[in-house]
C-alpha positions as CSV (number, residue, x, y, z in Angstrom):
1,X,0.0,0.0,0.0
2,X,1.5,3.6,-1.1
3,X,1.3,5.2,2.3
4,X,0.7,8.8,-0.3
5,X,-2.5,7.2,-1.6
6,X,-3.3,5.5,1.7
7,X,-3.1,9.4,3.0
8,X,-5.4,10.9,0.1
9,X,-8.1,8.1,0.6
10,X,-8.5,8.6,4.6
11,X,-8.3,12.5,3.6
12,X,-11.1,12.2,0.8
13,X,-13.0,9.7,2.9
14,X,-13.1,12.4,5.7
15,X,-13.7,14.7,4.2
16,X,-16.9,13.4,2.6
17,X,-18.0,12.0,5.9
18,X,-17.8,15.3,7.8
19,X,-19.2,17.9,4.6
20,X,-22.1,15.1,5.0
21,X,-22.2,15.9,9.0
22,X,-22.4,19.2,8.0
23,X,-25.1,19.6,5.7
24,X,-27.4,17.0,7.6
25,X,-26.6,19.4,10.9
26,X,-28.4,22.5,8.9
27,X,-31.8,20.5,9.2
28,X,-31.4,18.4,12.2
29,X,-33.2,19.4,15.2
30,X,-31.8,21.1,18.1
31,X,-30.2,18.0,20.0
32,X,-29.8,15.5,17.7
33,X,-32.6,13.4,16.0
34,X,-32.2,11.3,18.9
35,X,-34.9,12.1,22.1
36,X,-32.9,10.1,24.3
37,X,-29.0,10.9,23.9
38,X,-27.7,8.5,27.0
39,X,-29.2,5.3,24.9
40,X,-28.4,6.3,21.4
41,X,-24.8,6.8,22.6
42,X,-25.2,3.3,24.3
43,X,-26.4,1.6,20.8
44,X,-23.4,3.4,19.3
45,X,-21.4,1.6,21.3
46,X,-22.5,-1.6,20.6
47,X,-22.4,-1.4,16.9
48,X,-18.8,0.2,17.5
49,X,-17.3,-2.4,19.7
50,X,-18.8,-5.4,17.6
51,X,-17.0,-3.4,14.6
52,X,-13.6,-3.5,16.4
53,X,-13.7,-6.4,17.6
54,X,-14.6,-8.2,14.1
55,X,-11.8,-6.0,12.5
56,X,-9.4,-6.2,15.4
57,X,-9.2,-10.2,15.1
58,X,-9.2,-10.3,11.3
59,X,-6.5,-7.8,11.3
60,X,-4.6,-10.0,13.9
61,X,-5.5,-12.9,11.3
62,X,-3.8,-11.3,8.8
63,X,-0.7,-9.8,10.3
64,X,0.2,-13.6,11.5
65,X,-0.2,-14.0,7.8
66,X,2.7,-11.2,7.1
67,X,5.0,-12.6,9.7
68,X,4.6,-16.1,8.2
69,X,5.7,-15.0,4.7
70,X,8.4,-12.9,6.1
71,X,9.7,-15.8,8.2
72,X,9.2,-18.4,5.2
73,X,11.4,-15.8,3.3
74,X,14.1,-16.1,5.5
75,X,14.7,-19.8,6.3
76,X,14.1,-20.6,2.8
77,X,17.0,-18.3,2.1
78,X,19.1,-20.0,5.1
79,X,18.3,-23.2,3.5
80,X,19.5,-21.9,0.2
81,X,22.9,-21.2,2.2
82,X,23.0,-24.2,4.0
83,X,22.5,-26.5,0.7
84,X,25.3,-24.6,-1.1
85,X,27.5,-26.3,2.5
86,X,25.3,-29.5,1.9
87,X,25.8,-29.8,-2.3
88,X,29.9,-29.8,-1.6
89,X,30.3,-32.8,0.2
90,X,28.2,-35.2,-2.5
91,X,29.9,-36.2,-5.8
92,X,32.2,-33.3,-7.8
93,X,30.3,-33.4,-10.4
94,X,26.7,-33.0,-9.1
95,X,28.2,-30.6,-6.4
96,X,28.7,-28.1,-9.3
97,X,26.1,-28.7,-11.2
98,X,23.8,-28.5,-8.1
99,X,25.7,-25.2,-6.6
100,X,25.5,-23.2,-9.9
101,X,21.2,-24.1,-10.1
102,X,21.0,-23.2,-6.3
103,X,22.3,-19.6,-7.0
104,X,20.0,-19.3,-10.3
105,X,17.2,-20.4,-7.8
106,X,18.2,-17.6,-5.8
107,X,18.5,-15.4,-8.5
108,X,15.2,-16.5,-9.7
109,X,13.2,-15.8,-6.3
110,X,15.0,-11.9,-5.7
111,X,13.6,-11.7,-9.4
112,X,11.3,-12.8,-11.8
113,X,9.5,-14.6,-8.9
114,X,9.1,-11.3,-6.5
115,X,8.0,-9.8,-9.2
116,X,5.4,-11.8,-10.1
117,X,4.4,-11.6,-6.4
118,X,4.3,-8.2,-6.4
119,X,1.9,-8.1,-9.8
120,X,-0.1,-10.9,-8.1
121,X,0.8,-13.2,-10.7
122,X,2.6,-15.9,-9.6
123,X,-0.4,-18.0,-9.3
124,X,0.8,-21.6,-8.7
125,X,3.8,-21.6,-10.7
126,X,6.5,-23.8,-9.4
127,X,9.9,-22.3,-9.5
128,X,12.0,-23.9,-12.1
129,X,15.3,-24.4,-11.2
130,X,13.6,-26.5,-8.2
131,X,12.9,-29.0,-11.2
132,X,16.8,-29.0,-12.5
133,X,17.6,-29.9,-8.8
134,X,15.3,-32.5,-8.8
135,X,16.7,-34.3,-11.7
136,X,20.1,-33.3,-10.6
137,X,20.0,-35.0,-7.2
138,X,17.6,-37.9,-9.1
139,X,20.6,-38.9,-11.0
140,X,23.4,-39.7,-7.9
141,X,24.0,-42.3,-6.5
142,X,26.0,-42.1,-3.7
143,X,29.2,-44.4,-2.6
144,X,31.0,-43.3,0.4
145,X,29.2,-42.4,3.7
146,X,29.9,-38.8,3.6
147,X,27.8,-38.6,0.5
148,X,25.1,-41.0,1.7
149,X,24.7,-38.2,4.7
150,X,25.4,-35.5,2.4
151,X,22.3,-36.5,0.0
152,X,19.7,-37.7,3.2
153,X,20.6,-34.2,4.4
154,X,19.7,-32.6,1.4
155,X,16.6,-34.1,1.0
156,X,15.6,-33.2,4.0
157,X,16.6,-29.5,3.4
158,X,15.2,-29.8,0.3
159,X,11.6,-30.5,1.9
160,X,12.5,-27.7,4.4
161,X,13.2,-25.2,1.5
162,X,9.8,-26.1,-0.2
163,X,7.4,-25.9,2.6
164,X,9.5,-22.3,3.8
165,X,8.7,-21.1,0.0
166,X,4.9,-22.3,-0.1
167,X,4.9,-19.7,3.4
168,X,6.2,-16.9,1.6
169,X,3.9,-17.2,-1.3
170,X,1.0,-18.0,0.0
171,X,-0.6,-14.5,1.5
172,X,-0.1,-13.1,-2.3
173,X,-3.1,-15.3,-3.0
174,X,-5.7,-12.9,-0.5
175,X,-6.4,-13.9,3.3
176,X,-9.8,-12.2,3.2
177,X,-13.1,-13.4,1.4
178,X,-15.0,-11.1,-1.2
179,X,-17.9,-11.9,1.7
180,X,-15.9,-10.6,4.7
181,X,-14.8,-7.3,3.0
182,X,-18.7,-6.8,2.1
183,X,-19.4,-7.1,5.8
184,X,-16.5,-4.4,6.9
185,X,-17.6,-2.2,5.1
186,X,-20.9,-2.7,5.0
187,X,-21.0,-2.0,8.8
188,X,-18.7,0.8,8.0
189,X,-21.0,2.6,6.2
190,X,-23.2,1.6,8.7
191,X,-21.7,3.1,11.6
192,X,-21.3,6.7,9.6
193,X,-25.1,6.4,8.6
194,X,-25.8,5.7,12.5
195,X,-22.8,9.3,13.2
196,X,-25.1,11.4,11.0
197,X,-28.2,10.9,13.2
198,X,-26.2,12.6,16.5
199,X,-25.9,16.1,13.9
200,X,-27.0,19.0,15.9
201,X,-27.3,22.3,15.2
202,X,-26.7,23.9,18.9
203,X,-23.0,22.5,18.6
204,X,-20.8,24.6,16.7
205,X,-19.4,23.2,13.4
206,X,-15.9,22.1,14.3
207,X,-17.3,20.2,17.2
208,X,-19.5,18.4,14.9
209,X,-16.8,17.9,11.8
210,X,-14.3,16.2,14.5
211,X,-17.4,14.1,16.1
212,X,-18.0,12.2,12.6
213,X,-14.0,13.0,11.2
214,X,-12.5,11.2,14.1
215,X,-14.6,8.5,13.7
216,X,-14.3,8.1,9.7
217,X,-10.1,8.6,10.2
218,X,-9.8,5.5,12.7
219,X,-11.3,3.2,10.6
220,X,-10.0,4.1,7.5
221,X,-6.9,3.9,8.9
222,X,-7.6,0.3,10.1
223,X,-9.1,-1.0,6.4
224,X,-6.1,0.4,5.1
225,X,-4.0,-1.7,7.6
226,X,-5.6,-4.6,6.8
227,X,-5.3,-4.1,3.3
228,X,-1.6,-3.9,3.5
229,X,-1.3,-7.2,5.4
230,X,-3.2,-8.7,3.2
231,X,-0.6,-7.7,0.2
232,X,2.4,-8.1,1.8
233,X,4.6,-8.3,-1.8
234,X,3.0,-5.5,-3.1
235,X,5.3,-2.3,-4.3
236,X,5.0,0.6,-1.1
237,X,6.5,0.8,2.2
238,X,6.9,-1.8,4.6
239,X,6.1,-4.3,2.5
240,X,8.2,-7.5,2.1
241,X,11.2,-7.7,-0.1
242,X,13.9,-10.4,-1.7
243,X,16.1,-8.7,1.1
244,X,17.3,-12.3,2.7
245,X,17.3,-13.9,-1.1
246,X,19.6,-11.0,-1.8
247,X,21.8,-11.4,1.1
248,X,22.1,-15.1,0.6
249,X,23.5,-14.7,-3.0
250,X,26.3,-12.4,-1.4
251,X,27.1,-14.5,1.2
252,X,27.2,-17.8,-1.5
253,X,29.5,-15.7,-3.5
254,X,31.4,-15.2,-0.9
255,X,31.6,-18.7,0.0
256,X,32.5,-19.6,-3.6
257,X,35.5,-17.1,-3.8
258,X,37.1,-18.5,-0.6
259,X,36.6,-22.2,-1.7
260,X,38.1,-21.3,-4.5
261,X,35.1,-22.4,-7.0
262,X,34.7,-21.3,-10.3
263,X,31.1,-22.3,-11.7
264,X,30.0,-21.1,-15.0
265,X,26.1,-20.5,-13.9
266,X,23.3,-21.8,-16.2
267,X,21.2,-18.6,-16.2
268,X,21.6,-14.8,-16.5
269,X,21.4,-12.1,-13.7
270,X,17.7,-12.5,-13.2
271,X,17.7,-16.5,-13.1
272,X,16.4,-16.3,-16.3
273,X,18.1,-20.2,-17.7
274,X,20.9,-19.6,-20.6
């Protein structure tokens, strides 16, 4: 969420709320439409607190959701690290061959794959260079006992990676139901409707445009906040980025440089396969 258009929808949103306030207040009796101020004000509260509470546990829902992808995007980028360690100690020729496609797997996800995150169309695609691993490893057959452990423990990373990178996808796909954001702001609208009703001409005109502004800010502000954990790969501030991918290939080329390995990588910059 662009935290400049997040700023000119609760302003425009306000702003319409309270000129409504305002115009309603010119005909409104003296004292509200309501005879009986103490009650109204308690009915208010009720729809208010039912509001909050609804929106306070979805957005709880859906900031567990963030953290999830987040954390899914690190340890998958650990395990990237760790599989680089792992892919050395099985056969020389599958260790290159497996090193070179874990760094264009890298590359991949800090690219082409963010990307599509961030457009919202990465669907269900699978990553490919998780395939070339797959018939990479498929293909060895390991002798000594150092690669018999080295290839258990990279199928067991491998299954780790996997299940980290299906947690950082997965809130792209939307947390809430078309239903449940009819319902927010349904009762939204609602709950302004309800704020018009306490207009009152004996109260002066500020008084009244902070009564229904206050109001309208709060939970704009919250829909907004729910809106941007609900897209946490999408372009704005705060939202998630390849930062641990890109970390990870620094830290593999560093690795490769002090080992001393010289791999001729199967893809480009992006990932993209030669």
């Amino acid at each position: 969420m662009n935290v400049l258009l997040g700023a000119v929808i609760v302003a425009v949103v306000t702003a319409i709320t309270v000129t409504l306030m305002l115009l309603v207040r010119r005909r409104a009796p003296e004292g509200s439409y309501f005879t009986d101020g103490d009650r109204a004000s308690g009915v208010f509260g009720v729809l208010a607190t039912g509001f909050s509470v609804l929106l306070g546990f979805i957005i709880v829902i859906a900031f567990q959701s963030y953290n999830d992808s987040l954390i899914g995007a690190e340890v998958e980028a650990t395990l990237v690290t760790q599989q680089v360690e792992t892919a050395q100690f099985l056969p020389a020729d599958t260790a290159g061959a497996l090193t070179g496609q874990l760094v264009c797997y890298a590359r991949s996800v800090a690219g082409p794959e963010w990307e599509a995150l961030e457009k919202g169309t990465l669907g269900d695609a699978i990553n490919p260079w998780g395939v070339e691993m797959f018939r990479t490893i498929k293909a060895v057959d390991p002798q000594t006992p150092a690669e018999q452990s080295a290839y258990d423990r990279w199928m067991d990373q491998t299954a780790e990676r996997e299940l980290a990178r299906l947690a950082r996808v997965h809130p792209a796909e939307g947390l809430i139901p078309p239903p449940l954001w009819l319902v927010l702001f349904v009762i939204f609208g609602v709950l302004l409707a309800y704020m018009l009703f306490f207009a009152d001409p004996a109260e002066g005109a500020v008084t009244q445009g902070v009564l229904m502004g206050s109001v309208t800010v709060i939970i704009s502000m919250l829909l907004l906040l729910l809106i941007y954990f609900e897209s946490p790969h999408s372009a704005g501030v705060g939202q998630l980025r390849p930062t641990a991918m890109e970390r990870t290939l620094r830290i593999v080329d560093a690795e490769l440089k002090i080992g001393g390995l010289d791999l001729t990588l199967p893809c480009d910059r992006d990932g993209t396969a030669r």
